[in-house]
C-alpha positions in Angstrom: 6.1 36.6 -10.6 8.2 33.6 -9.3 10.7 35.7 -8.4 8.6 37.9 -6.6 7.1 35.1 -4.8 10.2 33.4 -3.6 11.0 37.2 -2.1 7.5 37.8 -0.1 6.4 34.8 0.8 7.8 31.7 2.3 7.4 28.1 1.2 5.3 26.7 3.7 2.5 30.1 3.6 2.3 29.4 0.1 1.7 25.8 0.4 -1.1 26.9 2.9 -1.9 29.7 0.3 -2.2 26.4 -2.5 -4.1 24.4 -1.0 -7.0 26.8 -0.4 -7.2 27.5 -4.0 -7.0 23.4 -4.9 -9.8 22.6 -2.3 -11.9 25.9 -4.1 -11.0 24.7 -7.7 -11.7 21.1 -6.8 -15.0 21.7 -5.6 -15.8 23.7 -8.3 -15.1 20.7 -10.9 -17.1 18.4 -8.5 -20.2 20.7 -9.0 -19.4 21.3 -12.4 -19.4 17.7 -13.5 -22.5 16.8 -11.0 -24.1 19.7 -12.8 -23.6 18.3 -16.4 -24.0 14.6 -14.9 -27.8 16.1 -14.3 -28.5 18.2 -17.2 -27.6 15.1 -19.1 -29.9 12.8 -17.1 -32.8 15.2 -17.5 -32.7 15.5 -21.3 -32.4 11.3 -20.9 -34.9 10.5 -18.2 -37.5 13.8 -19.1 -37.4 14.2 -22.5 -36.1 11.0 -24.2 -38.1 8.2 -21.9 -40.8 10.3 -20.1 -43.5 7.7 -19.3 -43.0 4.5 -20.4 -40.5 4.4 -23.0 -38.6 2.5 -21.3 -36.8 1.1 -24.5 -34.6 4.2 -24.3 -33.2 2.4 -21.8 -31.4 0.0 -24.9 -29.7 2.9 -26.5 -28.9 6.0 -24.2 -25.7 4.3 -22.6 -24.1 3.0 -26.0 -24.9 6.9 -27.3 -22.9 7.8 -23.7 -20.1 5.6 -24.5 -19.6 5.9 -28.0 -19.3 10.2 -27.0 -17.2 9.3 -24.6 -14.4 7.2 -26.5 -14.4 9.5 -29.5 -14.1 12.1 -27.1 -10.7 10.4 -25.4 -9.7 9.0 -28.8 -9.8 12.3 -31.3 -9.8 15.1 -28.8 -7.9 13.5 -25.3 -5.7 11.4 -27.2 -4.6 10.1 -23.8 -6.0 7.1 -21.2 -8.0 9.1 -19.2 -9.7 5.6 -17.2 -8.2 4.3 -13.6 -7.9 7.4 -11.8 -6.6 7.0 -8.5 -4.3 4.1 -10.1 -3.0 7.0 -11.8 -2.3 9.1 -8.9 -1.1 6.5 -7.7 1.3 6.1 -10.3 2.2 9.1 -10.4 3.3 9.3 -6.1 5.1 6.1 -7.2 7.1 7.0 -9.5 8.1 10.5 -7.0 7.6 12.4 -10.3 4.2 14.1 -8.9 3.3 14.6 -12.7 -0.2 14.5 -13.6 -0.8 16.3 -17.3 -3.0 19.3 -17.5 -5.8 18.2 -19.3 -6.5 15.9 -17.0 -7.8 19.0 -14.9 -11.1 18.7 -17.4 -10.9 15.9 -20.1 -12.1 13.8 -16.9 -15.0 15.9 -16.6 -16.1 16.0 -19.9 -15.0 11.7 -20.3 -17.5 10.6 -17.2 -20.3 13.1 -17.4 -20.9 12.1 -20.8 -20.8 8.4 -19.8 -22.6 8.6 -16.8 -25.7 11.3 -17.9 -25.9 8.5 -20.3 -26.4 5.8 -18.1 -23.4 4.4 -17.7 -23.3 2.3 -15.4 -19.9 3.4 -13.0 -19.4 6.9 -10.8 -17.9 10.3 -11.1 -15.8 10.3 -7.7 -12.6 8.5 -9.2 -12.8 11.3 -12.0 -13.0 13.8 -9.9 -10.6 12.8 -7.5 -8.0 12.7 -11.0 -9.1 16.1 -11.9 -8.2 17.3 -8.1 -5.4 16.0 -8.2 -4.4 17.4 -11.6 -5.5 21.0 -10.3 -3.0 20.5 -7.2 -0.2 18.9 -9.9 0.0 21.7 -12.2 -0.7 24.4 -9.9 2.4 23.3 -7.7 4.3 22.6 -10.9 3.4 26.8 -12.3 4.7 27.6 -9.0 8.2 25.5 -9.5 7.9 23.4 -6.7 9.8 20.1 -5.2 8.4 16.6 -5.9 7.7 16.4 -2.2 5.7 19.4 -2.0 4.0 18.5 -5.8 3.0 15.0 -4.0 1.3 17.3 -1.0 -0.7 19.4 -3.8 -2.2 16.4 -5.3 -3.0 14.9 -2.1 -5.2 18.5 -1.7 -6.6 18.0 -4.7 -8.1 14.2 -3.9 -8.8 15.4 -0.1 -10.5 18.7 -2.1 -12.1 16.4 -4.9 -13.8 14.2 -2.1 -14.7 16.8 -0.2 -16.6 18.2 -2.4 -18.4 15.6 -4.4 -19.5 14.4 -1.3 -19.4 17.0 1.1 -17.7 15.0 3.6 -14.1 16.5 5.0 -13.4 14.2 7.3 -13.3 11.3 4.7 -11.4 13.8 2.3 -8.4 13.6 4.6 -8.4 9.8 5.4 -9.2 9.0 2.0 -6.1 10.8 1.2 -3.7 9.3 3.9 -5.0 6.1 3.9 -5.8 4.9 0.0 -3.0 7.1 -1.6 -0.9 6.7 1.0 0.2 10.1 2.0 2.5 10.2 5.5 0.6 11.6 8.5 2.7 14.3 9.7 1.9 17.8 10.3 3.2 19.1 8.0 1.1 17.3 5.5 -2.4 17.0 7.7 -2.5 20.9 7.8 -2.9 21.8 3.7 -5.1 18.4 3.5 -7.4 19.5 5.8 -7.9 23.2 4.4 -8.4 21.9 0.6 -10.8 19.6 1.9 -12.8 21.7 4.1 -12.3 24.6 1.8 -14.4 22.3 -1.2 -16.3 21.0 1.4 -17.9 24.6 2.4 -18.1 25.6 -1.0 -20.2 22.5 -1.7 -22.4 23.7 0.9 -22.6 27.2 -0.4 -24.0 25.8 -3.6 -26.2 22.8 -2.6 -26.5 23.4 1.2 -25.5 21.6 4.0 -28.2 18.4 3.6 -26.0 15.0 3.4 -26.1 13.1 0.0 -28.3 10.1 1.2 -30.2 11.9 4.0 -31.7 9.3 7.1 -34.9 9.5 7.2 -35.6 6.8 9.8 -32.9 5.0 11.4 -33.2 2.5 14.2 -30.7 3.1 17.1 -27.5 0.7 17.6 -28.6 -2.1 20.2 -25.9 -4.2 21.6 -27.6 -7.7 21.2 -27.0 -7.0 17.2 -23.5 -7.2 16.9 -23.5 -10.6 15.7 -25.6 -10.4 13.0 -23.0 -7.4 11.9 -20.1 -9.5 12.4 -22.0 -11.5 9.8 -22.6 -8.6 7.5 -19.0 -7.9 7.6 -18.0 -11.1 6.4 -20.4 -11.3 3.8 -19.5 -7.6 2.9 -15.5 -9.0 2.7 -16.3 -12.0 0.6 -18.7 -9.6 -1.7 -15.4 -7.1 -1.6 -13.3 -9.9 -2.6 -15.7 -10.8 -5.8 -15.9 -7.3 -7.0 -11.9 -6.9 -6.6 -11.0 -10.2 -8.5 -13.9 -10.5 -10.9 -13.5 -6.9 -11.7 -9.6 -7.1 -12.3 -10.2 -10.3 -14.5 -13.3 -8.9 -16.7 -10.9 -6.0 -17.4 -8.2 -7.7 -18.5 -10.2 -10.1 -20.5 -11.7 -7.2 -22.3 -8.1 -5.4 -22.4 -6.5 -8.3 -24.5 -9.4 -10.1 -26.0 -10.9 -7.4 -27.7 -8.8 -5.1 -29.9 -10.9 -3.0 -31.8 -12.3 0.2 -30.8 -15.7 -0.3 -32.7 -15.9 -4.1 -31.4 -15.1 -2.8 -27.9 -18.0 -0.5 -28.3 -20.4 -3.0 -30.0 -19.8 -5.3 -27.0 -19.8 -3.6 -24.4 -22.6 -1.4 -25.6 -24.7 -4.1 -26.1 -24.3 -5.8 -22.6 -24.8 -2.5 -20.8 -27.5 -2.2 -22.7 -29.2 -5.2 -22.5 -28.5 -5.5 -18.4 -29.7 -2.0 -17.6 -33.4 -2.6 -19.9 -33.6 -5.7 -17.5 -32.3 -4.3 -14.3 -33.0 -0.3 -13.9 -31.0 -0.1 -11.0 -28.0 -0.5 -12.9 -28.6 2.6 -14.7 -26.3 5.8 -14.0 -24.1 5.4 -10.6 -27.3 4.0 -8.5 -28.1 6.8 -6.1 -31.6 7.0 -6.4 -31.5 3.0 -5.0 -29.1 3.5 -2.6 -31.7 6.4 -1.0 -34.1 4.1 -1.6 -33.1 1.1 0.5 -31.6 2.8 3.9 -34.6 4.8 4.0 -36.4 0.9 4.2 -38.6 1.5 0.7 -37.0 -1.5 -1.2 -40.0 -1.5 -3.4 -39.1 1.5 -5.1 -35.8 0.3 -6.5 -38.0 -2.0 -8.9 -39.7 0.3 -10.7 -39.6 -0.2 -14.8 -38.4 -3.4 -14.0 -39.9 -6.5 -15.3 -41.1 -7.3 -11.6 -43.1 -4.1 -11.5 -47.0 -4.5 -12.0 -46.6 -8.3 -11.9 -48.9 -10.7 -10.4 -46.8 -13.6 -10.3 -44.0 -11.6 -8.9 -46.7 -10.1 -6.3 -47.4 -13.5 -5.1 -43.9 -14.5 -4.5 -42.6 -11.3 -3.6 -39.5 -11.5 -1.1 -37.6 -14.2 -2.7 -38.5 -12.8 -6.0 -36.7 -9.4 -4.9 -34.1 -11.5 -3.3 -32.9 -13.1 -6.2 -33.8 -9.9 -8.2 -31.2 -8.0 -6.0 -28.8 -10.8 -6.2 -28.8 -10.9 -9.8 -27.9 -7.4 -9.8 -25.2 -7.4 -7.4 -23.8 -10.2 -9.7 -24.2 -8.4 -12.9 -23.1 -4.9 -11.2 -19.1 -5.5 -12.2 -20.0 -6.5 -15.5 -22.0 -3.8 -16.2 -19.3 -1.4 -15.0 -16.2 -3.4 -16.9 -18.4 -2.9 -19.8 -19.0 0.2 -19.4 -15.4 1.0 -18.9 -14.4 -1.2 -21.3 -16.6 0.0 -24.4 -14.5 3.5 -23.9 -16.9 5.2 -20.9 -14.9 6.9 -18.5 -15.7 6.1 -14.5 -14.5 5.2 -11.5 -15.9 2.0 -9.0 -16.3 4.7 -5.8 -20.5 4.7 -6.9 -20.6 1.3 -7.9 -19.0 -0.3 -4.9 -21.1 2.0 -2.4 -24.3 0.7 -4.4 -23.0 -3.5 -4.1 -22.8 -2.4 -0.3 -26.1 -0.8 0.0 -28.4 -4.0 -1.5 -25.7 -6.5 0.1 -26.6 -5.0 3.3 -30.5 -5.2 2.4 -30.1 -8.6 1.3 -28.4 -9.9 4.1 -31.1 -8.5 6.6 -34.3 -9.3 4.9 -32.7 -13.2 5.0 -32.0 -12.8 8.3 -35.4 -11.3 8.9 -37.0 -14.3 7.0 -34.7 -16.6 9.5 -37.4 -14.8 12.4 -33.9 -12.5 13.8 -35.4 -8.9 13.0 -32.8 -6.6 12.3 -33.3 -3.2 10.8 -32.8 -3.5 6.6 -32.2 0.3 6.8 -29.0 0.2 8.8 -27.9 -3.0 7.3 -27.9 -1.6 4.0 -26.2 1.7 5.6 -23.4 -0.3 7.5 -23.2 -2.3 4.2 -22.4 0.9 2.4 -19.0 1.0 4.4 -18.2 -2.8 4.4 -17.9 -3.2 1.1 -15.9 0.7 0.4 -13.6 -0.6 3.7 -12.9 -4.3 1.7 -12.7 -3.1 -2.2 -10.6 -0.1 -1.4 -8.6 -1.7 1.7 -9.5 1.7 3.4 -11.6 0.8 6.8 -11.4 4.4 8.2 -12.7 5.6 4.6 -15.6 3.6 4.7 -16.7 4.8 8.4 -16.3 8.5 8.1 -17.3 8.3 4.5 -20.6 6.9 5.4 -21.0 8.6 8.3 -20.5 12.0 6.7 -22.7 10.7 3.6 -25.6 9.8 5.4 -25.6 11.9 8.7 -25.9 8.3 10.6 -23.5 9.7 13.5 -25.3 7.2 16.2 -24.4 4.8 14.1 -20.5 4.8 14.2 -20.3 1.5 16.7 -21.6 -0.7 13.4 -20.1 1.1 10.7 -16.8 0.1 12.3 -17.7 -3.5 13.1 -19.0 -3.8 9.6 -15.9 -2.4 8.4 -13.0 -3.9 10.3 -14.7 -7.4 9.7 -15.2 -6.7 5.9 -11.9 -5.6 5.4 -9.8 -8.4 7.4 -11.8 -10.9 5.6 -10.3 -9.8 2.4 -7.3 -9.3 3.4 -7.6 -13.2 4.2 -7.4 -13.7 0.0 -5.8 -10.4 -1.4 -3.2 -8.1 0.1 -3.9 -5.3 -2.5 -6.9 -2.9 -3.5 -8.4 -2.8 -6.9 -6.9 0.6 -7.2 -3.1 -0.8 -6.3 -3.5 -4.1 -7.9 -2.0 -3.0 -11.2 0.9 -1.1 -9.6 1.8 -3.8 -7.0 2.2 -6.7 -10.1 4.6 -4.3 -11.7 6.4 -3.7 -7.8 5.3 0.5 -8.5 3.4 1.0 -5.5 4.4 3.0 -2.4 3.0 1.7 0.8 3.1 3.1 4.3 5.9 0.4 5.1 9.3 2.7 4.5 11.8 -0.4 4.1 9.9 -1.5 1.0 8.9 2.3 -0.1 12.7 2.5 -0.5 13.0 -0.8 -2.5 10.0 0.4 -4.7 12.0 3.8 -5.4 15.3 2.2 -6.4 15.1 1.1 -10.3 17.7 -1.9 -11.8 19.6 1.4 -13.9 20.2 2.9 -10.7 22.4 -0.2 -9.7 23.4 -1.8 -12.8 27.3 -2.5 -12.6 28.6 -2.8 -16.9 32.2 -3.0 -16.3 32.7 -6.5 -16.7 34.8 -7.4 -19.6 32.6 -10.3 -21.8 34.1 -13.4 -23.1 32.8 -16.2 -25.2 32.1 -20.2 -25.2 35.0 -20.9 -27.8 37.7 -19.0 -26.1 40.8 -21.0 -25.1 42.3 -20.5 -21.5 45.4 -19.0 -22.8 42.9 -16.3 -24.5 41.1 -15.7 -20.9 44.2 -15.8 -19.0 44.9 -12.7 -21.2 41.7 -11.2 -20.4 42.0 -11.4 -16.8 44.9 -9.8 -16.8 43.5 -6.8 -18.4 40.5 -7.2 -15.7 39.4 -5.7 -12.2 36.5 -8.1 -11.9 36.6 -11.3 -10.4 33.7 -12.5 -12.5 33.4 -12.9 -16.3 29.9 -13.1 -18.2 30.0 -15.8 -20.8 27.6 -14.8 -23.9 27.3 -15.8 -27.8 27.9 -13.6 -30.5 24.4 -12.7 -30.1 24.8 -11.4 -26.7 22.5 -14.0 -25.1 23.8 -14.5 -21.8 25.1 -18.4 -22.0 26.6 -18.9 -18.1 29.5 -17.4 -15.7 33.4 -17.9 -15.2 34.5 -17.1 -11.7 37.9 -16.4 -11.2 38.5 -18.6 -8.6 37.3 -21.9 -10.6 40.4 -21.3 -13.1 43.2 -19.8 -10.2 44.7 -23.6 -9.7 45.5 -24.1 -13.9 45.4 -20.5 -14.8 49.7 -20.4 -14.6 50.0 -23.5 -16.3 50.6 -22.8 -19.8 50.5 -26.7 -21.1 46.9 -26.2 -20.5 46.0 -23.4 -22.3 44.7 -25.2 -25.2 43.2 -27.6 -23.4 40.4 -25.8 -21.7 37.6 -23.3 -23.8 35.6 -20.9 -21.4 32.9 -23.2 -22.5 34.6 -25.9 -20.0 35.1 -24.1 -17.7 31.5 -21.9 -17.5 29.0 -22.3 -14.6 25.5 -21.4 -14.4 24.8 -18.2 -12.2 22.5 -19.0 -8.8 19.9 -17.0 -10.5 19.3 -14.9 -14.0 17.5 -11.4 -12.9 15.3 -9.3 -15.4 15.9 -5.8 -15.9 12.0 -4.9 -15.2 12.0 -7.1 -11.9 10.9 -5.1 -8.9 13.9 -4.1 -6.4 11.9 -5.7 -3.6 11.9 -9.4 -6.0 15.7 -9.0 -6.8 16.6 -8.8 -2.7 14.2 -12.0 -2.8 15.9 -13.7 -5.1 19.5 -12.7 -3.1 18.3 -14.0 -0.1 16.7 -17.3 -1.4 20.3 -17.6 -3.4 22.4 -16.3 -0.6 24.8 -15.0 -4.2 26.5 -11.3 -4.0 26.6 -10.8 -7.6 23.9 -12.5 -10.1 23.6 -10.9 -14.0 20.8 -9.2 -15.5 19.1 -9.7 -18.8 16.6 -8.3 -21.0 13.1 -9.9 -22.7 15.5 -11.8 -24.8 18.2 -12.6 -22.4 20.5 -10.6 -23.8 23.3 -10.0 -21.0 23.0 -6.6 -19.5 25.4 -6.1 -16.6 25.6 -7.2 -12.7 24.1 -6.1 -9.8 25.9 -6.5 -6.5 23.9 -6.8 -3.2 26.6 -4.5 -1.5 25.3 -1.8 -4.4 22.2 -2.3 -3.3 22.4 -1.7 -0.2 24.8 1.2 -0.9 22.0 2.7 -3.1 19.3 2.0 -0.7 21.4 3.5 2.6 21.2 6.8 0.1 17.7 6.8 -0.8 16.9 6.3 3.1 18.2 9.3 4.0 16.4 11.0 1.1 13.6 9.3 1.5 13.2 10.2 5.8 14.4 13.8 5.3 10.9 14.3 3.5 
């Protein structure tokens, strides 16, 4: 059949022909899982709690987990969490690989966590499974690594499209969080996967936007202030979820070993937050909905502030701190989630942090006697805090836009946006999805000089031919070593093969032809320190750092235990880097 193919039909038609079918199969997982998500949630919410057994509510989302991470443990056997820093990974590495069962072990992973009640979203596994589709379809075709990274960019433009039938975001989402070149080439495939699942989402749940408008004040000029506001507050949100999220992860990464205490845990919290605050039940749609359609009131039902005097009496700073209690709690419910073995992604739980901060902010300003409209706010919101957690303004905007159907809205959703992410940027250069990959120097960017850097690895440039000597060594003995040398540079190690310092040829040239000396001196005299000690997992883009900062040509390498390794030359560097240029700009 390969054969066949590479007779009848050309390269780029069956790229075209591809990304049709990626787009289709994407948007058939994205219904799939949305499907089971619900039939999941109805057994939960219809069966299980029905009226007022709200105690449910305690042990539904450890059930989810504890499914879940049995599931990845026994059946998966593979990480299946973090899925766009996967794909990420993956583009980073320029392998393109992403294993099959990651077409539906993602699937199976998150709707089990989420029906549950778990307390993350379903977009991030989604976009993983799209991309997986798109990975092993171009790898049963035999395709290049460049056209392997195009088919998993279909699948993510496909997987968006379809989950939230919005195309438009599909494609930026694509080129501007996963970093994809905007060339033709490239646009043409991304947009037919993603309108493809797009109109197939529409052919089985119509054309009504996820959270329909169903009043929405106009855009009136003598409000962008108060946005400007809301996109600061939206940025410094943003910067809370990136940073507290990152650090509850790793605390519950290292801290906690056990499987069964990782469940206990983070079952219990979940738990515990969701019986006290509903809203952080499941990914939060229903709230969302809720609050840019202006019925906050809703959003409190089966809480403890539902049906209560007290809380009648004192009612909008009683929902104000009610909501900001759950904005603060909303990371930890998802790390815990995460964490206890749930499977899901922060797409849902960052677009419901931007949906109540937007609320929040304009009922205080409303309070303050400015009346602004709490429906848009929390809309605009919506897109402040996507644009500043996922460093992706242009995601946020048409995202929302396409989510909603708020069009006449545009003007704020880019204020809100643009602010919200520049604010961030203020305190962290990287996403919460490229965090990870940028502290280990594996992520692409669009910037092409330090793509290159990222691309070159320490093997690629390692230099081993220089002959080793040793502290005890005479001069006589190294003058016979030289001669046997083409190096100009000697490593000095132990018998261990710790790296101990460096003899440079031209620090022994004035007594080297004097043999009365050659007794006198041991390497160990005559040794220097190098201007700097690289590590053999040290980003490219660190080591041309540390050559500029030392202004050296050679400096050694090391491992963990600083065993010597080899040199590495700036002039192989850049010899290396001139190659992987070309490579690199012919794609």
């Amino acid at each position: 059949m390969i054969e066949w193919r590479e007779r009848h039909i050309s390269e780029k038609h069956l790229v075209l022909l591809l990304s049709f079918f990626v787009g289709a199969f994407s948007a058939a997982a994205a219904a799939i899982l949305k499907s089971f998500i619900r039939f999941i949630q109805w057994i939960v919410e219809e069966q299980l709690i029905g009226d007022g057994h709200t105690w449910w509510y305690l042990i539904t989302p450890i059930i989810g987990i504890t499914l879940a991470a049995l599931f990845v443990k026994y059946i998966v056997r593979d990480d299946i969490s973090h899925g766009i820093t996967k794909i990420l990974y993956a583009i980073s590495q320029r392998k393109s690989i992403i294993k099959a069962h990651n077409m539906w072990s993602s699937i199976i992973g998150s709707g089990l966590t989420i029906g549950f009640g778990g307390s993350v979203g379903a977009e991030a596994p989604i976009v993983l499974t799209g991309a997986a589709i798109g990975s092993n379809l171009a790898k049963a075709f035999r395709l290049d690594q460049k056209t392997m990274m195009l088919m998993i960019g279909c699948g993510a433009a496909g997987a968006i499209g379809g989950i939230f039938k919005a195309p438009i975001a599909g494609l930026v989402f694509t080129l501007e969080v996963l970093m994809m070149d905007l060339t033709m080439t490239s646009v043409a495939p991304l947009l037919i996967s993603s309108v493809t699942a797009t109109a197939i989402s529409y052919i089985l749940t119509g054309t009504d936007p996820m959270f329909p408008l169903d009043t929405a004040e106009p855009f009136l000029v003598n409000r962008i202030p108060w946005y400007l506001v809301l996109g600061v507050v939206c940025g410094l949100i943003s910067l809370y979820f990136t940073r507290g999220m990152n650090k509850l992860e790793q605390w519950f990464k290292h801290t906690i070993r056990s499987m069964w205490a990782k469940l206990l845990i983070g079952g219990v919290v979940l738990s515990v937050l969701i019986y006290i605050f509903p809203p952080l039940y499941g990914e939060g749609y229903d709230v969302i909905r809720q609050l840019i359609n202006g019925d906050s009131m809703s959003a409190i039902q089966n809480s403890p502030l539902e049906h209560n005097e007290w809380a009648a009496r004192n009612g909008h700073w009683l929902l104000l701190t009610y909501f900001g209690f759950i904005v603060l709690f909303k990371i930890v419910a998802s790390v815990a989630t995460n964490g206890a073995g749930g499977v899901g992604g922060i797409f849902a739980p960052s677009l419901f942090m931007g949906a109540i901060t937007g609320f929040l902010t304009a009922r205080i300003m409303n309070m303050s006697g400015l009346m602004v409209p709490e429906a848009n706010f929390a809309l605009v919101g919506m897109a402040g805090l996507m644009s500043g957690v996922m460093h992706a303004p242009l995601t946020g905007i048409f995202l929302i836009a396409e989510l909603t159907g708020g069009y006449h809205l545009f003007m704020p959703l880019m204020i809100v946006s643009v602010i919200s992410y520049l604010t961030i940027m203020l305190f962290e250069p990287h996403s919460l999805y490229a965090m990870r990959l940028a502290q280990k120097g594996e992520l692409l960017t669009h910037n092409k000089d330090r793509n290159v850097l990222t691309l070159l690895k320490m093997d690629s440039v390692l230099e081993t031919d220089f002959i080793t000597i040793f502290p005890e060594m005479t001069l006589g003995e190294l003058v016979k070593v030289i001669s046997e040398s083409h190096r100009n540079i000697f490593p000095v190690i132990d018998h261990e093969g710790h790296l101990k310092g460096i003899l440079l040829l031209d620090e022994v040239r004035n007594i080297m032809f004097q043999p009365r000396l050659y007794k006198r001196f041991t390497v160990g005299q005559l040794m220097t320190s190098p201007a700097a000690v690289l590590s053999f997992d040290q980003p490219m883009e660190k080591v041309m750092e540390v050559f500029e900062d030392t202004g050296a040509w050679n400096l050694p390498v090391v491992d963990q235990d600083r065993r010597y390794l080899g040199f590495v030359s700036k002039s192989k560097i850049f010899n290396s880097y001139r190659h992987v240029l070309v490579h690199f700009s012919e794609e």
